[in-house]
C-alpha positions as CSV (number, residue, x, y, z in Angstrom):
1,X,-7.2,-107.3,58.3
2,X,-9.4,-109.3,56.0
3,X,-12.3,-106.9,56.4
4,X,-9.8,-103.8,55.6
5,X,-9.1,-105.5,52.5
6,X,-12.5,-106.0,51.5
7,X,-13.2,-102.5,52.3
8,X,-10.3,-101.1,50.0
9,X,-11.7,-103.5,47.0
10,X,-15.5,-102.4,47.5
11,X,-14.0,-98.7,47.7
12,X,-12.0,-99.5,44.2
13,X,-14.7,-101.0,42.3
14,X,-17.3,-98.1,43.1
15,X,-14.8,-96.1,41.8
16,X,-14.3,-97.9,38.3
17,X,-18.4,-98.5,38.6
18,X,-18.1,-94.8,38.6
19,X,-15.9,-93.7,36.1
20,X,-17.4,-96.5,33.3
21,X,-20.9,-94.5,34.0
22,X,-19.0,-91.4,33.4
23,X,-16.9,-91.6,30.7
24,X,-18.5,-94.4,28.4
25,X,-21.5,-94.8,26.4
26,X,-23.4,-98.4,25.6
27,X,-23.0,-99.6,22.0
28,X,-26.6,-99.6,20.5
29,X,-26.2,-102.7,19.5
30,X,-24.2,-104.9,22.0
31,X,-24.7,-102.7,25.2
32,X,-20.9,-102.6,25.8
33,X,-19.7,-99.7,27.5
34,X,-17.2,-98.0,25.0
35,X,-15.0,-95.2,26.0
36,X,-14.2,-92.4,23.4
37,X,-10.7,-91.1,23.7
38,X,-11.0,-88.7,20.8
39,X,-11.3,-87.9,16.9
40,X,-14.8,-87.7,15.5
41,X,-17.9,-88.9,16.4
42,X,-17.9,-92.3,14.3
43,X,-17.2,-95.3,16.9
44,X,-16.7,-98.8,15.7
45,X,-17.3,-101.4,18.4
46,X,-14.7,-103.2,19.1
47,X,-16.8,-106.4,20.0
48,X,-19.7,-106.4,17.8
49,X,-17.8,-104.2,15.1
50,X,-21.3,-101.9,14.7
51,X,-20.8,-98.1,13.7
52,X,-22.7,-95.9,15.8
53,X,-22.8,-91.8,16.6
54,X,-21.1,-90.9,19.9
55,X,-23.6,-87.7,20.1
56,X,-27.0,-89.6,19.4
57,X,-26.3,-92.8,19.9
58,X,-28.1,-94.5,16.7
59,X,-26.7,-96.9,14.3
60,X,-24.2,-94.6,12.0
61,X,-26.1,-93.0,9.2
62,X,-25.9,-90.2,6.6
63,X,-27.0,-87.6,8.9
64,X,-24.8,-88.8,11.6
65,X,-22.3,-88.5,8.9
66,X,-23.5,-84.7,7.6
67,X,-24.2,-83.2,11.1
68,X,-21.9,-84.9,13.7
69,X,-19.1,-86.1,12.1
70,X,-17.0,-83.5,14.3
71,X,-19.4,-82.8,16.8
């Protein structure tokens, strides 16, 4: 029984191992995996607070701002 339930918890946390690798980017800054649920491209981490560009991945800038805003 005990080794069933470990099985089912490994299983579950390749799964959400999985699905962070999939459907996050890191923050440049604090290497936090943030997940974007839509809008534009200008993310605001919520732990370290930086802006960054969802698309490049770079601190947010003016042509971040110009060329990605929207995607």
């Amino acid at each position: 029984m005990v080794e069933e339930e470990a099985s089912r918890r490994g299983r579950w946390e390749q799964e959400s191992l999985l699905l962070i690798r999939t459907s996050t980017k890191k923050c440049p800054s604090c290497l936090v995996p943030v997940e974007r649920n839509g809008g534009c491209m200008h993310m605001q981490c919520s732990v370290c607070r930086a802006e960054w560009c969802w698309l490049c991945g770079v601190l947010w800038n003016r042509d971040c701002m110009g060329n990605h805003w929207f995607g």
